[in-house]
C-alpha positions in Angstrom: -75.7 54.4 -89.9 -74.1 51.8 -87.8 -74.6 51.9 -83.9 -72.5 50.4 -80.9 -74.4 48.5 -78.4 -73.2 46.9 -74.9 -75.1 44.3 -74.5 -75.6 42.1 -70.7 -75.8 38.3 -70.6 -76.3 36.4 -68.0 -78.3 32.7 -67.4 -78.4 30.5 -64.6 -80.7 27.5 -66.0 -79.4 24.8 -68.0 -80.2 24.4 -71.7 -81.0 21.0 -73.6 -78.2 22.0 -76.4 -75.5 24.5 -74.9 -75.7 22.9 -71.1 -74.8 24.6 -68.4 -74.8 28.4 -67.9 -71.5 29.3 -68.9 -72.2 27.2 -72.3 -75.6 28.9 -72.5 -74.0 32.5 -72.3 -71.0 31.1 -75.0 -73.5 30.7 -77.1 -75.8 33.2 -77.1 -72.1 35.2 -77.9 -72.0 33.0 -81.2 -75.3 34.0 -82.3 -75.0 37.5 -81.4 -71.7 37.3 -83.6 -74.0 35.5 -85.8 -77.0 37.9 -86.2 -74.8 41.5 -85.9 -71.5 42.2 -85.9 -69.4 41.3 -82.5 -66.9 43.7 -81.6 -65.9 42.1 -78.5 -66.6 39.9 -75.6 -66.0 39.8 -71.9 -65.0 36.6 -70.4 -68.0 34.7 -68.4 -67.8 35.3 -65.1 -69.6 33.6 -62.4 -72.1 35.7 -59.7 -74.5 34.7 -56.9 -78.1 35.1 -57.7 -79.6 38.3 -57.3 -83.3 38.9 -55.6 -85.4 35.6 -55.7 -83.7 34.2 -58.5 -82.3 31.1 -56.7 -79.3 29.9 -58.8 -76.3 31.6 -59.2 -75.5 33.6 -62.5 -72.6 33.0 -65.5 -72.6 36.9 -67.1 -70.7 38.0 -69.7 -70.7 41.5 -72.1 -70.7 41.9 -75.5 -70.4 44.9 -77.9 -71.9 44.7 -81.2 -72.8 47.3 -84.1 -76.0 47.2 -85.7 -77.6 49.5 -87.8 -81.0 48.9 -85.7 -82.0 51.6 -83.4 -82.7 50.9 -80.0 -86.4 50.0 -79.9 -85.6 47.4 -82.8 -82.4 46.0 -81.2 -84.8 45.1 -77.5 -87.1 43.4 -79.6 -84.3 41.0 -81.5 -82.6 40.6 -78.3 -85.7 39.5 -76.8 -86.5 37.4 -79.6 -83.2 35.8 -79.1 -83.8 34.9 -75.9 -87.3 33.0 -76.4 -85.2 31.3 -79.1 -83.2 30.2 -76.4 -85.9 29.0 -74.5 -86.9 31.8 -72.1 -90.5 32.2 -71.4 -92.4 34.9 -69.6 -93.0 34.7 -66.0 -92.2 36.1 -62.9 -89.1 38.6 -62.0 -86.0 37.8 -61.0 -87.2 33.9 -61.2 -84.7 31.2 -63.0 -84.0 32.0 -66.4 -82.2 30.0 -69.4 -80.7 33.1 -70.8 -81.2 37.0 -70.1 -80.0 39.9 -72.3 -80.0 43.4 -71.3 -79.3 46.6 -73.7 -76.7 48.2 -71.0 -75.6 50.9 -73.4 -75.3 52.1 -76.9 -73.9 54.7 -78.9 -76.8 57.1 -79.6 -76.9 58.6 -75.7 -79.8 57.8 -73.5 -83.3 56.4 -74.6 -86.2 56.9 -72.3 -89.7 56.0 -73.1 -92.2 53.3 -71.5 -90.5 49.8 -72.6 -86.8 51.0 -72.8 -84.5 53.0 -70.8 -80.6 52.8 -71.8 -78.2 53.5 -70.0 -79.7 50.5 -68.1 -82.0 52.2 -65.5 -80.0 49.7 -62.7 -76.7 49.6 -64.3 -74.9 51.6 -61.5 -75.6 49.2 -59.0 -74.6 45.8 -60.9 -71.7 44.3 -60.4 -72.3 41.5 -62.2 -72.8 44.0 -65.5 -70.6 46.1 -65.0 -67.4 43.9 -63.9 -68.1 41.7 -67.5 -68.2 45.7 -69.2 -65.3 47.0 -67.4 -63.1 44.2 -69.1 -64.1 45.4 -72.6 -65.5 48.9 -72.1 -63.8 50.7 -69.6 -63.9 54.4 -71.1 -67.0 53.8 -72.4 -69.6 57.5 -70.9 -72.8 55.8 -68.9 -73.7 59.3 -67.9 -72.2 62.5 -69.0 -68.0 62.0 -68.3 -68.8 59.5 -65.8 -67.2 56.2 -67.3 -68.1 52.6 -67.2 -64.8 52.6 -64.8 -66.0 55.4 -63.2 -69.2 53.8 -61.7 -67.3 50.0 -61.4 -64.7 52.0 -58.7 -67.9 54.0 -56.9 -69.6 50.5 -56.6 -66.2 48.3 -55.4 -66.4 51.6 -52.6 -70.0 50.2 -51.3 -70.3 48.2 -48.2 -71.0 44.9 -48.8 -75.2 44.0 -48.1 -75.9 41.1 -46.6 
């Protein structure tokens, strides 16, 4: 059985091979392409740093289908990204290339390491303005669309 998956990319440290972050989140598209099948990609859209991550963001989304399950599809993602260099370390610190299961298929997931939708989705521009472009109608919770929670979180006041 084949499963959908929206998948979050983002980076905002330089890689030896792909350079800067926009290249870095171009080609962690190609390998995703590469390792399941990509159904489509949003373009790369540049974001100032959340938390104490410093350095502004490039993000993009991507859907792929896989027949993994959810717990198996974290653990390639995350092995993609320590192929790309990522090590462990603090939150929200620098990071050559971040991937985030956003949504998939199969309805919600909940358990200790894994919680999809994306526990912080709702609040993210800067995953759900990449989704919107490819995913608008897309249900995050119950009817309540990817468009749905991009238009409740244009609404916000901006924080300083």
């Amino acid at each position: 059985m084949l499963h959908f998956y929206a998948i979050g990319i983002g980076s905002n440290r330089p890689h030896g091979r792909h350079g800067r972050p926009p290249g870095v989140v171009a080609a962690a598209i190609a390998e995703l392409d590469r390792r399941f099948t990509l159904f489509d990609a949003s373009p790369t859209l540049l974001n100032p740093a959340n938390g104490g991550a410093g350095r502004d963001f490039a993000n993009a989304a991507a859907l792929v289908e896989s027949p993994l399950g959810p717990v198996a599809m974290l653990a390639e993602l995350k092995q993609l990204e320590r192929a790309f260099g990522r090590r462990p370390g603090r939150r929200w610190a620098a990071r050559v290339l971040d991937l985030d299961l956003l949504l998939w298929s199969g309805g919600p997931v909940r358990s200790r390491h894994l919680s999809v939708p994306h526990p912080r989705l709702a609040d993210r521009n800067f995953a759900l303005h990449p989704l919107l472009a490819i995913a608008p109608s897309w249900p995050v919770a119950g009817a309540l669309t990817v468009r749905h929670f991009a238009a409740r979180l244009a609404r916000r006041p901006a924080r300083d």
